[in-house]
N, C-alpha and C positions, 0 to 999 in steps of 0.2 A: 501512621494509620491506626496501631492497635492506641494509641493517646486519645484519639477522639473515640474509639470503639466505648472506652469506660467517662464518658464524657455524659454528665446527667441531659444537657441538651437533648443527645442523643436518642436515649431509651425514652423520654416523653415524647420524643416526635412521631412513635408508635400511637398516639391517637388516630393518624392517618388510615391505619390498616381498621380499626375500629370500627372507623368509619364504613367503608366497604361494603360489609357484609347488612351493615344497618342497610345502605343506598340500593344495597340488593332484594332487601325482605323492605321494600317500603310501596307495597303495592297490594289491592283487594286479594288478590290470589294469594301471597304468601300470609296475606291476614287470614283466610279462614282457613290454609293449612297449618299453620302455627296455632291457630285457634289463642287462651289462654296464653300462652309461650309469647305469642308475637308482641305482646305488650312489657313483658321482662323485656324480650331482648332488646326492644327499643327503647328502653331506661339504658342503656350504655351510652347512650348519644349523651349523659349527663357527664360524664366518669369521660369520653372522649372530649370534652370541651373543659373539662380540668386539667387535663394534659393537654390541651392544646394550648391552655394559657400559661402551665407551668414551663412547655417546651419556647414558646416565644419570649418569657423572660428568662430562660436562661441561654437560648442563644443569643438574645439578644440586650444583655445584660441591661435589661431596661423593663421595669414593670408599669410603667406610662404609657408605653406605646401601646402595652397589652390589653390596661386597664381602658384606654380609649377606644377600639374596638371592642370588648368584650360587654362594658357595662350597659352598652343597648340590648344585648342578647339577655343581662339579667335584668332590665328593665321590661323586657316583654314576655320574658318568663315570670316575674311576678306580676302581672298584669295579667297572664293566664290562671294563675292559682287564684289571684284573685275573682277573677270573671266564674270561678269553676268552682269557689268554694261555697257555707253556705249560704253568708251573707250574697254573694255574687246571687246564686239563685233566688232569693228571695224578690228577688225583682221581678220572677216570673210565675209568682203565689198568686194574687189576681188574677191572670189570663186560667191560672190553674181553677181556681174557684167560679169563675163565670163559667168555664166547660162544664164542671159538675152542675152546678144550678141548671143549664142545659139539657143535661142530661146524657152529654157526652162520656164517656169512660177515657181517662187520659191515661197513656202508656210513659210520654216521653215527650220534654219544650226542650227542647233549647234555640240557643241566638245561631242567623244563617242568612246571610247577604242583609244586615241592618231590620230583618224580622222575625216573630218569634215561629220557628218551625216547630208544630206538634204532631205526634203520632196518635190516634185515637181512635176510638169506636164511635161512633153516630148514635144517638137512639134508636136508629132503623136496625144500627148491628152492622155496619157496614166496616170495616177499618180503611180509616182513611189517612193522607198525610196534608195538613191545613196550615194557613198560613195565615199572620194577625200582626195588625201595627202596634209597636211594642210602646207607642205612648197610648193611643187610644180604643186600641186591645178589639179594633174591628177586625171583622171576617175579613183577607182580602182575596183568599183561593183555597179552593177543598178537591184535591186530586184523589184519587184510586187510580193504583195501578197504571199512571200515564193519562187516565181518563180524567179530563176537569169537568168535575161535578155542579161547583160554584167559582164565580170569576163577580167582585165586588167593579161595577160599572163606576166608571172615573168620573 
């Protein structure tokens, strides 16, 4: 028993408990008590998924099996960095500059179900949250508060 106690397997398989407390604080409410905090603590979910691959090859003396699960997680992880970096945004400079010629005030675009979702102010002054086809940058809905303002006839 105390042989496997000092057994590296072992103390990496403490990614598990890591995890926890992240699946615990992974919800609107712990996000605006944590405020600022909440997004630290949820960067351990990186530092958990290094010991979770360091603990799978070394129980399982085999870094294949690991690297075969794991390289999708770092394939959609830089597939995120990329979509979020600034080249990623610059895809959404256009929808940005047609709002201002509009005369809209832009808060915030980003991508949301395959359209670009913007936060904004109206010329009227209204804020609203809008939505636009990210190839050909049409209106297709202007909400407030749950109320649709504009809905783009099909």
């Amino acid at each position: 028993m105390l042989d496997e106690f000092f057994a590296l397997g072992i103390w990496t398989g403490w990614a598990f408990a890591i995890l926890i407390p992240l699946a615990l604080t992974s919800n609107d409410w712990s996000q605006r008590l944590l405020l600022s905090r909440w997004k630290q603590r949820q960067r351990l979910v990186y530092a958990a998924t290094a010991l979770a691959v360091f603990h799978w090859i070394f129980v399982h003396n085999s870094a294949a099996a690991a690297l075969v699960h794991f390289l999708p997680l770092v394939a959609l992880e830089a597939y995120r960095i990329w979509r979020l970096s600034p080249g990623g945004k610059m895809r959404m400079r256009p929808l940005e500059a047609q709002m201002k010629r509009e005369g809209w005030s832009v808060r915030r675009i980003k991508e949301d179900g395959g359209c670009y979702e913007a936060y904004d102010t109206t010329p009227e002054g209204q804020r609203v949250e809008a939505y636009f086809h990210p190839v050909t940058l049409e209106k297709l809905l202007v909400s407030r508060r749950g109320e649709i303002l504009f809905r783009k006839e099909n």
